[in-house]
C-alpha positions, 0 to 999 in steps of 0.5 A: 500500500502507498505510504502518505507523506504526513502533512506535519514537517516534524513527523517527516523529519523524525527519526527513531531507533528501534529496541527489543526487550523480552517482557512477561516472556514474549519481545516488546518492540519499540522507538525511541526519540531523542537522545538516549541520555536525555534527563527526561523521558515519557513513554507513550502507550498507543489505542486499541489496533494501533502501533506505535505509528499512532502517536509518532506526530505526538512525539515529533512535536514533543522532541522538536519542542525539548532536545532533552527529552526521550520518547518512547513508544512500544508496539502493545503485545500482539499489536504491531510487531511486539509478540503476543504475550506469553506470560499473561493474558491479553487482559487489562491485568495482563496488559498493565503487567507488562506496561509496568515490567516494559518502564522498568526494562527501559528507564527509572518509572519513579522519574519518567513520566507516562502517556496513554491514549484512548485504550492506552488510557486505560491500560496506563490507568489500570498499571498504576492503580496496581501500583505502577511508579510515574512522576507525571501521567497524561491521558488523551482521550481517556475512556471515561465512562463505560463504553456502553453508556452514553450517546454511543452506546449503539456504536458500541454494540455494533462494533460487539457484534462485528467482533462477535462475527469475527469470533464465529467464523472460521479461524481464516475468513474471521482473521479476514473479517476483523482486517476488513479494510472498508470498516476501517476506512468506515471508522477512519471517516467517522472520526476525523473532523479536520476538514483539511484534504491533505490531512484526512488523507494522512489519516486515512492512510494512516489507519489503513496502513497499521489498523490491521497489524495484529497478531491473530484474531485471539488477540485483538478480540481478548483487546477489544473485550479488554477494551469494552468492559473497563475504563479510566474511572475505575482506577482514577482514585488509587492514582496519586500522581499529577495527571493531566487529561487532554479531551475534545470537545467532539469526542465520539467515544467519550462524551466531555460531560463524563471527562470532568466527572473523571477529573473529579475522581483523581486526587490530582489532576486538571483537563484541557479541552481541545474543541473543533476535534474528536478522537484523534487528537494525536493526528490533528492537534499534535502541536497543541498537544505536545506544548501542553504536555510539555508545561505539565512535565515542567510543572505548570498546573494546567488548570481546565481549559479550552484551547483555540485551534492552532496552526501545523508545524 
């Protein structure tokens, strides 16, 4: 399939150094940016049938922002080119054990920072509820509330049902169904809300590029039940690091009503609320986003917020 160039002159000149650490049995792959010997360092933790590609323009920005700052983003197990786990189930418990051995093998995670986005959120969520170290947490379109409540409720149960379709079939054509590309676009076009060409064709190609690299249908139907059946609020109490919440205000998944109930349940932590965008904010607002995260890590408060759209760099 023909790659896209990105729209974002820092994605085009980003480079990364690929790694390998044996976690929880099986390999994790995953990029580092910026210099290995920065002071700093955040790992990025990508949604649910992503890779690391997901949150690439994120980390652009971030390190064109800081050049003493190290980013790292890991394949989930099963996702991308990380091997399924072998260890553990591919759970929300399986899933934030190996998030807590991975910043372990590759920095201090009593120093370093932490990011999820989406189903990342959660699985970010969950590691430190069970006791996962972090100096600071940021969460981009946390899964707030359950996925069946809400104005999206029906949009969840369609997705249970085509993955229960998925989970019927035959082993051969239920991989084909559950890779299917014309859904993929279909959830692609649902998202985006830039009205930019160039950078819904970014997107788009984005998706169809890495929304299909997973391991077997085992694994991204344990992800998606995963997925469904957990969010962010469950563990935001038991979560005493400085947390920042980045939403939008066009949300699909989440609702930004149910993003300030979730940021009264964390006894620290303050919401940035991006308008004009929905669940991709790594992919339209990667500039906003990195300078946000980047005054949290410095210290700033951030306070609640609405921040006017920005132009790309």
């Amino acid at each position: 399939m023909k790659h896209v160039e990105a729209p974002y002159p820092v994605v085009r000149r980003l480079s990364g150094r690929e790694r390998t650490d044996t976690v929880l049995g099986s390999t994790t792959h995953s990029w580092e940016y910026g210099p290995s010997n920065a002071s700093r360092t955040i790992v990025v933790v990508h949604g649910f049938r992503g890779d690391h590609h997901g949150l690439e323009a994120v980390a652009a920005h971030l390190i064109a922002l800081d050049d003493d700052l190290r980013v790292v983003a890991p394949d989930l197990p099963g996702f991308g080119t990380s091997e399924p786990l072998r260890d553990a189930d591919h759970d929300i418990r399986g899933y934030a054990a190996w998030l807590t051995a991975f910043r372990a093998a590759v920095g201090e995670p009593e120093r370093d920072a932490v990011l999820g986005h989406s189903f990342g959120s959660i699985v970010v969520s969950a590691a430190l509820a069970a006791g996962m170290p972090a100096s600071r947490v940021v969460l981009i379109n946390p899964i707030a509330a359950p996925a069946l409540s809400g104005p999206n409720g029906i949009g969840t149960r369609l997705a249970i049902f085509y993955y229960w379709l998925g989970s019927r079939l035959p082993e051969r054509l239920g991989f084909g169904v559950l890779r299917w590309r014309v859904v993929t676009r279909g959830m692609s076009v649902f998202m985006a809300k830039t009205r930019d060409p160039d950078l819904r064709r970014w997107i788009h190609n984005q998706h169809d590029l890495y929304f299909g690299a997973f391991a077997s249908r085992s694994v991204v139907l344990d992800a998606f039940k995963a997925s469904v059946s957990h969010d962010v609020s469950e563990y935001a109490a038991s979560i005493h690091a400085p947390v920042r919440l980045i939403a939008a205000e066009k949300d699909e998944i989440t609702p930004v009503a149910e993003q300030y109930r979730l940021l009264e349940r964390f006894p620290d932590a303050s919401l940035l609320v991006l308008p004009a965008v929905g669940h991709l904010i790594h992919y339209e607002r990667p500039a906003e986003t990195a300078a946000d995260i980047l005054a949290f890590l410095d210290g700033a408060p951030g306070p609640a917020s609405h921040a006017e759209t920005g132009d790309r760099s």
